[in-house]
C-alpha positions in Angstrom: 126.3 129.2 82.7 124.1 129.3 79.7 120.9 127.9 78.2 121.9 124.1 77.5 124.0 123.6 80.5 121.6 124.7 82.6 119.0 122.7 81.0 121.0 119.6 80.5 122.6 119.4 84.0 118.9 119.8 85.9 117.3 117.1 83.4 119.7 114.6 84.6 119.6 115.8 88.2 115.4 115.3 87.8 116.0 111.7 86.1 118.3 110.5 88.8 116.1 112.0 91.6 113.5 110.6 89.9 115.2 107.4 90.2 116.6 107.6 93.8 112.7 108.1 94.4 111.7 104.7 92.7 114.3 103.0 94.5 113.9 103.7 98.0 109.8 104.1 98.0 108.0 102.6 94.8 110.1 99.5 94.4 108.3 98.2 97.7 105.0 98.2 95.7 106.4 95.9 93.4 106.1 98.4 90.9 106.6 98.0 86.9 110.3 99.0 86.1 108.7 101.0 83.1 107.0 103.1 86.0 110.5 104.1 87.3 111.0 106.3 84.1 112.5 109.6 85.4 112.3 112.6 83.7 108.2 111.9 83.0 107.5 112.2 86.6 107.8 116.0 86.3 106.2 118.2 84.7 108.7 119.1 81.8 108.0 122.6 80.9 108.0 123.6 85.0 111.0 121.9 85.2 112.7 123.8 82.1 111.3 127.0 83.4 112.4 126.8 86.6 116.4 125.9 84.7 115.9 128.9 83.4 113.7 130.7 85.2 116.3 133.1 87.6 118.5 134.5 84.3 114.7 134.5 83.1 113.8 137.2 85.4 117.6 139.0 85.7 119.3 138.5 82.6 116.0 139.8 80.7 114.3 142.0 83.5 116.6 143.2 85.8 119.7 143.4 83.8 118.3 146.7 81.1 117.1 148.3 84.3 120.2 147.5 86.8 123.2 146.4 85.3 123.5 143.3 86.7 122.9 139.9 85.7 122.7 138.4 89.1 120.3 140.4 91.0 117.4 139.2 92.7 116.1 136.3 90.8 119.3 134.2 91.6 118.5 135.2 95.5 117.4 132.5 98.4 114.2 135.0 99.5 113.3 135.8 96.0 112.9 131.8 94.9 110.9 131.2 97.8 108.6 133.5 97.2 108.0 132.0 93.8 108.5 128.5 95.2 105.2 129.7 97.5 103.5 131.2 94.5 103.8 127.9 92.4 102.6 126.0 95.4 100.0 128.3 95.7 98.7 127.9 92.3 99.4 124.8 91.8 99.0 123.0 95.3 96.6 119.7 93.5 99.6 119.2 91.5 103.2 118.2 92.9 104.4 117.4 89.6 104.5 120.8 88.7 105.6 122.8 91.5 108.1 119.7 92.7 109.6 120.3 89.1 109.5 124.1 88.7 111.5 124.3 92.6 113.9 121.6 91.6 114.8 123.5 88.2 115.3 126.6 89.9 117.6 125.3 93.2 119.4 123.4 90.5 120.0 126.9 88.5 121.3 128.3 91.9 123.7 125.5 92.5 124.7 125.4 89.0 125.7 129.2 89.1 127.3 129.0 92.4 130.7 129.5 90.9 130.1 133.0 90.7 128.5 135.6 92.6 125.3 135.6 93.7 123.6 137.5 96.0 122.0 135.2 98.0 120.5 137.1 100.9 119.5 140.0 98.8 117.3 142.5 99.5 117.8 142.0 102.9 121.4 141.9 103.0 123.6 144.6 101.2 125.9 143.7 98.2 128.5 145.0 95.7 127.0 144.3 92.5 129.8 143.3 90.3 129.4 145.8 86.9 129.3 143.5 83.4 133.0 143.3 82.3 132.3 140.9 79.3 129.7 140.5 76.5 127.9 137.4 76.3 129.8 136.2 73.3 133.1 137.5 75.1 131.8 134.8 77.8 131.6 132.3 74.9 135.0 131.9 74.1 136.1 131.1 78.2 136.5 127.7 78.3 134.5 126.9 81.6 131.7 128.1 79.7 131.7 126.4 77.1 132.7 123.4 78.7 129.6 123.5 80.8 127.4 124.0 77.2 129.8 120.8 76.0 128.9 118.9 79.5 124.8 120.1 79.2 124.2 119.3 75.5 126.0 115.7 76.5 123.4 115.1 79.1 120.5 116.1 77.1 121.5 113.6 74.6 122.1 110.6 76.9 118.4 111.2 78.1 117.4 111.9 74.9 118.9 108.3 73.5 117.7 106.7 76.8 114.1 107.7 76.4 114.2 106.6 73.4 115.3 103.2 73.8 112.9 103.2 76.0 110.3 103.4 73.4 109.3 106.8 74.5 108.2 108.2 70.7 108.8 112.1 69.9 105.3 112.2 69.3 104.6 111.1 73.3 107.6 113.3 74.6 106.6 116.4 72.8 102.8 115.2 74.4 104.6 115.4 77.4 105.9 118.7 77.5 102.5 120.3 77.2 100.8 118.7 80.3 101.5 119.1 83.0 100.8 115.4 84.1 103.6 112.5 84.8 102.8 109.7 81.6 
């Protein structure tokens, strides 16, 4: 998959977790609805980076050095370790880390249609050599019916966060804390 399907499909996966959340523990508490607003109880830029975050380390990294753009960013030991690191750094805040995990297992399960190398380093693979350019990939119909699918999602959030009155002014607010609103 690519950049917006990525990102679309795990925005809509945090709203409706989000959601599922407000449902079956907040709504007890007699709660505001407006305090059931999904995406905002994330931290936004976590959450995007973690999307993106495994063809972040081997589409950019690993890929010049190895060849391969499924290496060890899109494996279970690797993602982990940064799921530790995150929680590490920052333990005080669950928005963040909760966000940056959920982006990246969502990237995993989003790419599970190919191979992946889940066990890797500790179990041996055949790295598959890169057959097709990126804009070879474009023009395969899975692909860019997944960028069709992501870019749809993004704009149904986008429209219901904004009928929500959420402004662009607040949202792009939002996206550089790392605080729910």
């Amino acid at each position: 998959m690519f950049l917006v399907a990525h990102i679309g499909y795990t925005l809509l996966t945090a709203e409706i977790l989000a959601h599922l959340y407000y449902w079956l523990f907040l709504k007890k508490k007699n709660l505001e609805p407006t305090d059931s607003w999904g995406i905002v109880h994330f931290a936004f830029l976590p959450l995007i980076i973690g999307a993106l975050g495994p063809d972040i380390i081997d589409k950019l990294i690993s890929e010049p050095i190895t060849g391969y753009g499924r290496y060890i960013g899109h494996s279970i030991p690797f993602a982990i370790l940064i799921f530790i690191l995150f929680i590490a750094i920052f333990w005080k805040k669950p928005t963040v880390y909760s966000a940056l995990i959920l982006g990246w297992i969502m990237h995993i399960i989003l790419d599970t249609a190919g191979f992946i190398p889940w066990f890797f380093p500790f179990v041996e693979y055949n790295f598959q050599s890169k057959t097709q350019t990126y804009i070879e990939l474009l023009f395969q119909p899975y692909v860019y019916n997944n960028e069709i699918g992501g870019f749809l999602c993004i704009l149904f959030l986008a429209v219901l966060y904004f009928r929500r009155g959420f402004t662009l002014r607040s949202f792009i607010q939002h996206i550089f804390t790392f605080s729910p609103k």
